[in-house]
C-alpha positions, 0 to 999 in steps of 0.5 A: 159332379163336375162344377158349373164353373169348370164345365163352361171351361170344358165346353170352351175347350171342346169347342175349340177342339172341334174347330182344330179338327175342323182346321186340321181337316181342311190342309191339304196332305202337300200342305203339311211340310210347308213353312207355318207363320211360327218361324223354323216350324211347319205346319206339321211341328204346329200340330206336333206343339199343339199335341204335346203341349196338352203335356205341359197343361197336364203338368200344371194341372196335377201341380196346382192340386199338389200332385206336380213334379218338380224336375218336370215342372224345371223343364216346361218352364223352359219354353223354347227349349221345351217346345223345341225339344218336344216338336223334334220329338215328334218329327216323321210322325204322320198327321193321324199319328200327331191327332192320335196323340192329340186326342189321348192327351185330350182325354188326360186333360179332360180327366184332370180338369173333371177332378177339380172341386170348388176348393181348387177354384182360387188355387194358383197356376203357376206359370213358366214366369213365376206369375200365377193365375187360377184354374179358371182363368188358365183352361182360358189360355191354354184353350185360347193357345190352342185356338192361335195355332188352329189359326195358323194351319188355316191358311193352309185349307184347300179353299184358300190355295185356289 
């Protein structure tokens, strides 16, 4: 049984899941390969940072219940250099490929996130500058990350191009 504390965070997060499907849905195919307000990216790389960053929240995830890799850890620490490595991954990769993906990392997040009991509540997230936070309050950033990019493609929906 999931806690109540760990399901409100999981309705926050299918909630803004929601709302990106929503923001991904309303861009015009033209759109995707324009400039983003994130600099050197498109709004294709923002969608490709956003389904490979549930891989980072995975990481994170599986470490705080003892369970983390360290060279994988050392690397995701790395944020620029992680996030531009893993977009440029995803470069030529359609829209529905980059949701796909988007949704099976979802899946993965969700499956971690169900696994955590009350002992875990106050285990600390370790974060890229060494601060922590606990699980708790990380499905809150990770879920509020995901809501800055959905705002980003928003610029880009048909309604506004008119």
């Amino acid at each position: 049984m999931t806690l109540p504390a760990i399901e409100a965070a999981i309705d926050a997060l299918h909630i803004t899941h929601r709302d990106l499907l929503r923001a991904i849905d309303s861009v015009p195919d033209d759109a995707w390969d324009e400039p983003s307000p994130e600099p050197g990216w498109t709004r294709r790389d923002v969608l490709a940072h956003i389904a490979s960053n549930e891989l980072r929240v995975h990481a994170r995830l599986r470490s705080a219940v003892g369970r983390g890799d360290e060279a994988e850890l050392k690397a995701i620490n790395d944020i620029d250099g992680w996030n531009q490595r893993e977009v440029e991954a995803r470069r030529g990769r359609s829209v529905p490929e980059l949701v796909d993906e988007l949704a099976t990392h979802r899946r993965e997040t969700l499956r971690l996130l169900n696994a955590f009991g009350s002992q875990h509540l106050s285990t600390p997230i370790t974060l890229a500058d060494g601060g922590t936070c606990s699980i708790l309050k990380y499905t809150e950033m990770f879920t509020h990350h995901i809501s800055e990019h959905a705002g980003q493609l928003v610029p880009a929906s048909n309604p506004r191009r008119s």
